[in-house]
C-alpha positions in Angstrom: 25.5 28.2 -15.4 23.4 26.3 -12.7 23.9 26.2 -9.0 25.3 23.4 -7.9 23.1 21.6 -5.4 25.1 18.2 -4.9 28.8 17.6 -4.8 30.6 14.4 -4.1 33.9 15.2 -2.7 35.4 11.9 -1.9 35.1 8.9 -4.4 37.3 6.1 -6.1 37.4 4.1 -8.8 38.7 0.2 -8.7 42.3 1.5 -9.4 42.5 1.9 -5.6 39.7 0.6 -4.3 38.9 -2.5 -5.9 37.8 -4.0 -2.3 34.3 -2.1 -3.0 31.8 -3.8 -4.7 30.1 -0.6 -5.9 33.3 1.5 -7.1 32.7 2.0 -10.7 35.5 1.1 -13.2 36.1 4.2 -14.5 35.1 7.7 -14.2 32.5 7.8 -17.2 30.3 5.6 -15.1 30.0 8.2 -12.0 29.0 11.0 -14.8 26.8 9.5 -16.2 24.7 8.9 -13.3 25.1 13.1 -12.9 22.9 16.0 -13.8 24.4 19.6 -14.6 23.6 20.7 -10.9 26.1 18.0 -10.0 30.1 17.6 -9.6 32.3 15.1 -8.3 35.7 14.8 -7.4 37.8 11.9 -7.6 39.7 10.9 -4.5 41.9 7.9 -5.4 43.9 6.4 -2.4 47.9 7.9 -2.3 47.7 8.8 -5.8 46.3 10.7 -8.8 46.4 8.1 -11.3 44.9 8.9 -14.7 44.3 11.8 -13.9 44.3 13.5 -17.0 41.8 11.1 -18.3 39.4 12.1 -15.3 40.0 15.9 -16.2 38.7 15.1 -19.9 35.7 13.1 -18.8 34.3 15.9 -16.5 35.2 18.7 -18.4 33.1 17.3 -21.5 30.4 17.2 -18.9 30.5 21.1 -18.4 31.9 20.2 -14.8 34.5 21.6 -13.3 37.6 19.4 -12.3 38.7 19.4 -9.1 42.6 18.1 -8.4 42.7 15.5 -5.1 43.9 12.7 -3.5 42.8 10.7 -0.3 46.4 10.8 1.2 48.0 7.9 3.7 49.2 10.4 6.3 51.7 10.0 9.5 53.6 12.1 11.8 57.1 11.2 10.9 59.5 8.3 8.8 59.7 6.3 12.6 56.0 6.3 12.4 54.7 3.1 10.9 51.1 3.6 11.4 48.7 6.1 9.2 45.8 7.9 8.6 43.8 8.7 5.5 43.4 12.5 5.2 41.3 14.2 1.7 43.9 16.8 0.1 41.8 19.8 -2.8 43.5 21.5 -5.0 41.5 24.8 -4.5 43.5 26.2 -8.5 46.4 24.8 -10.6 49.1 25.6 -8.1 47.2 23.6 -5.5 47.1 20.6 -8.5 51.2 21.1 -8.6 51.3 21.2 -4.8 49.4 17.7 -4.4 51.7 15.8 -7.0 54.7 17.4 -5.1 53.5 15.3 -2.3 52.8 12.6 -4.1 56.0 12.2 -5.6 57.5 12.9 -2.1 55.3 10.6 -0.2 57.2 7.3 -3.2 60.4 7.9 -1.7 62.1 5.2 0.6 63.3 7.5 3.1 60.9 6.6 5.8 57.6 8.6 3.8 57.1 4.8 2.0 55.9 2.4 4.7 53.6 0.0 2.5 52.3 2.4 0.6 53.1 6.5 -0.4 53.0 8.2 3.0 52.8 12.0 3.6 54.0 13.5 6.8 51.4 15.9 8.1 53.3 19.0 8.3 54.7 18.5 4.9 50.9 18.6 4.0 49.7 21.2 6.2 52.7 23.8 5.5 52.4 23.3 2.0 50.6 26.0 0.6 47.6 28.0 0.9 46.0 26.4 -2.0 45.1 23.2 -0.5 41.7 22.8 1.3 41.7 19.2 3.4 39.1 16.8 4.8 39.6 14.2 7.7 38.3 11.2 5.2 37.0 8.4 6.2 36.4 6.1 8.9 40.4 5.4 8.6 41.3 9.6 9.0 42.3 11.3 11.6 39.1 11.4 13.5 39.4 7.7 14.6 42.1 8.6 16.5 41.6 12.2 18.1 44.5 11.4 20.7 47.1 11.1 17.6 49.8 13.1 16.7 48.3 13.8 13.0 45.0 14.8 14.7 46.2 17.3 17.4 47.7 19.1 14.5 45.3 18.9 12.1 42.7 20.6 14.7 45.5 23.6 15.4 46.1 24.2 11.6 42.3 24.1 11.1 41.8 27.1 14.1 43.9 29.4 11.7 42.5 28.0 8.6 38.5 27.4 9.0 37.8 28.1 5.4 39.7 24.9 4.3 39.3 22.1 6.6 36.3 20.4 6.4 34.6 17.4 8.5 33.7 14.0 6.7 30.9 12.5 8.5 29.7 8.9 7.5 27.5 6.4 8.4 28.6 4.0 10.9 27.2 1.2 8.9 30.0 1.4 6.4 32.9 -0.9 6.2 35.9 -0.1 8.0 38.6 0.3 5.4 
């Protein structure tokens, strides 16, 4: 098997992103623009939806699937403001650990605010199978005085090898 040299670890597709001009419809039209040196993983906003299909589509490709979700995160139910943090399944427990949260983040005990919301140390005392990133322009690194962010930095001091920094152009559109 080849080395991979390029990995995108953070797209959507319209199902939650349809704001995006450039957000393909489907998976099918990421891989096809993808060599054998490449993999992808699909991010979609508070959810996994379809993502059985996805897991077909890349495994034709000879890629390997990656489980994730860009999570709405916040401190706590009272909290009605959130951050968007990037949540890997690093193996198949990881995959059941994410659609734990998923399904916990639906419910209207103060998680659902707008949209599925995960409290941040639900995520980060999940499991050790989990690697995060801070996301986008909307994650915790807009804020570095929150909550969410002063204990995203402590967990990532005792677990290096899987937290990992988004950087992106400023030229993007704030989402």
């Amino acid at each position: 098997m080849s080395q991979i040299k390029k990995v995108e670890p953070h797209v959507h597709t319209v199902r939650t992103n349809s704001i995006i001009n450039e957000v393909p419809s489907n998976i099918d039209d990421y891989l096809d623009e993808l060599d054998e040196n490449q993999a992808l993983i699909v991010t979609e906003h508070g959810n996994c939806l379809g993502w059985f299909q996805k897991y077909k589509s890349i495994t034709e490709k000879g890629l390997k699937y990656i489980h994730a979700v860009e999570a709405y995160i916040c401190d706590n139910g009272e909290d009605k403001h959130n951050f968007h943090l990037l949540i890997y399944a690093l193996n198949n427990e990881g995959r059941k650990d994410i659609n734990e949260l998923i399904y916990k983040s639906t419910h209207r005990d103060g998680h659902f605010y707008r949209r599925p919301r995960m409290y941040i140390d639900e995520v980060l005392n999940m499991s050790d199978n989990l690697a995060i990133s801070t996301a986008c322009s909307s994650g915790v690194l807009s804020d570095t005085k929150s909550v969410e962010f002063q204990k995203l930095m402590k967990w990532g001091l005792k677990n290096k090898d899987r937290l990992f920094i988004e950087l992106q152009p400023h030229t993007l559109i704030k989402q």
